[in-house]
N, C-alpha and C positions, 0 to 999 in steps of 0.2 A: 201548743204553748201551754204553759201552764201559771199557775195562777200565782205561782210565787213570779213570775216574770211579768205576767200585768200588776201584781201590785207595784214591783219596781219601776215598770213603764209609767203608772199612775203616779206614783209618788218624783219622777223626773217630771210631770207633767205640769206636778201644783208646783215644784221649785221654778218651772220656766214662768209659771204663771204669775208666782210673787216677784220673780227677777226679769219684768220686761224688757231691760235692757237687754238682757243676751236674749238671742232667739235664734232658729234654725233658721237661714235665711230661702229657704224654695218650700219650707211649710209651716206655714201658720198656726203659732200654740191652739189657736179655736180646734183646727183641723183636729192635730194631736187629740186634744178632748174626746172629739166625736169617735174620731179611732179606739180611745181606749174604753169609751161607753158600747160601741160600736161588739167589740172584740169582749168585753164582760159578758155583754147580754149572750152572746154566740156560746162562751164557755158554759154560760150557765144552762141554757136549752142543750147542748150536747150530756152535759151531768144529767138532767133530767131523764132526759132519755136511754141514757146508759144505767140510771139507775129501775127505771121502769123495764127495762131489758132484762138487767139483773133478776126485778122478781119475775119476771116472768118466765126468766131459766130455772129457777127453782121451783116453780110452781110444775114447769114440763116434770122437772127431773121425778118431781114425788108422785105424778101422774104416772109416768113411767115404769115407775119400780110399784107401782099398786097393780098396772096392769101387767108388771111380770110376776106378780106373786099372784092372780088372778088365774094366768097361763099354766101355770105348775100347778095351782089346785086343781085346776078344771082339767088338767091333764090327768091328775092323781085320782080324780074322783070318775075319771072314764076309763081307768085301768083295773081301779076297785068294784065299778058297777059291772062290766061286761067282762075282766080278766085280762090277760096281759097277750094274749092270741088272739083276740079278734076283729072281726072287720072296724068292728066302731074306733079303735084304735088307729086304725090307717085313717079314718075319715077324719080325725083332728090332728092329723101328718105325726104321730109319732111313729115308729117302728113295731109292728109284733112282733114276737118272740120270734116265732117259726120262721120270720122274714131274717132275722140275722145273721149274716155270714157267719161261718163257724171259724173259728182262728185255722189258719194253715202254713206250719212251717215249711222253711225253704230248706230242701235238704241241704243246700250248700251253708249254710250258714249252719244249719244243725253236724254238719262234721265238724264248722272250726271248732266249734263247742265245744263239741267231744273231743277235737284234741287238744285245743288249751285247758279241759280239767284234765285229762292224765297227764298232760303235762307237770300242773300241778299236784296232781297226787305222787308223780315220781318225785317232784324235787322237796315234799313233805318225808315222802321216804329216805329219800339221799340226807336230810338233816337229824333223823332219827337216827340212822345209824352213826352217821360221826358222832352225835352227841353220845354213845353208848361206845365210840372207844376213846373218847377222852375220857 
């Protein structure tokens, strides 16, 4: 619920209270009261605490990106100290050099290649010449 509908609940609450005549007859205007006191204070400890959540997500977040700007330096400066191949590089999990698989193409995909470019160089031909007999 939110607070624009407790203040309307509040505000039906003082009009039943100035107009004792009319009343909800199975609950009692007092009730009503206690309910919408009841239901304030609840709203307002959930606010509370959802703003205390709030900073506390932000507090993580800038923790966070300190201790990933920490990770790259400390990376960078164990690549710079021992080189970019050696063991001390494995021990803080990045990859050595020597350790990276080396690209290897699939010959089957390396033919379509080759023949969707000559494809393309014929049909750059085939427009060259028309345009040279108009």
């Amino acid at each position: 619920m939110s607070y624009e509908r407790l203040e309307e609940f509040g505000g039906l609450v003082d009009f039943l209270e100035k107009h004792p005549e009319i009343s909800l007859k199975d609950i009692p205007t007092t009730e009503l009261r206690i309910t919408h006191t009841e239901l304030k204070k609840l709203l307002d400890s959930i606010k509370e605490t959802e703003d205390k959540l709030y900073e506390d997500k932000k507090k993580r977040d800038s923790k966070e990106k300190l201790v990933s700007e920490l990770i790259v330096r400390i990376h960078s400066l164990v690549v710079a100290s021992y080189g970019p191949d050696s063991s001390e590089v494995n021990s803080v999990g990045l990859v050595a050099k020597s350790d990276r698989k080396k690209p290897v193409r699939d010959p089957e995909k390396e033919k379509i290649r080759k023949e969707k470019k000559a494809k393309e160089k014929a049909a750059i031909e085939k427009a060259k010449e028309e345009s040279k007999k108009e």
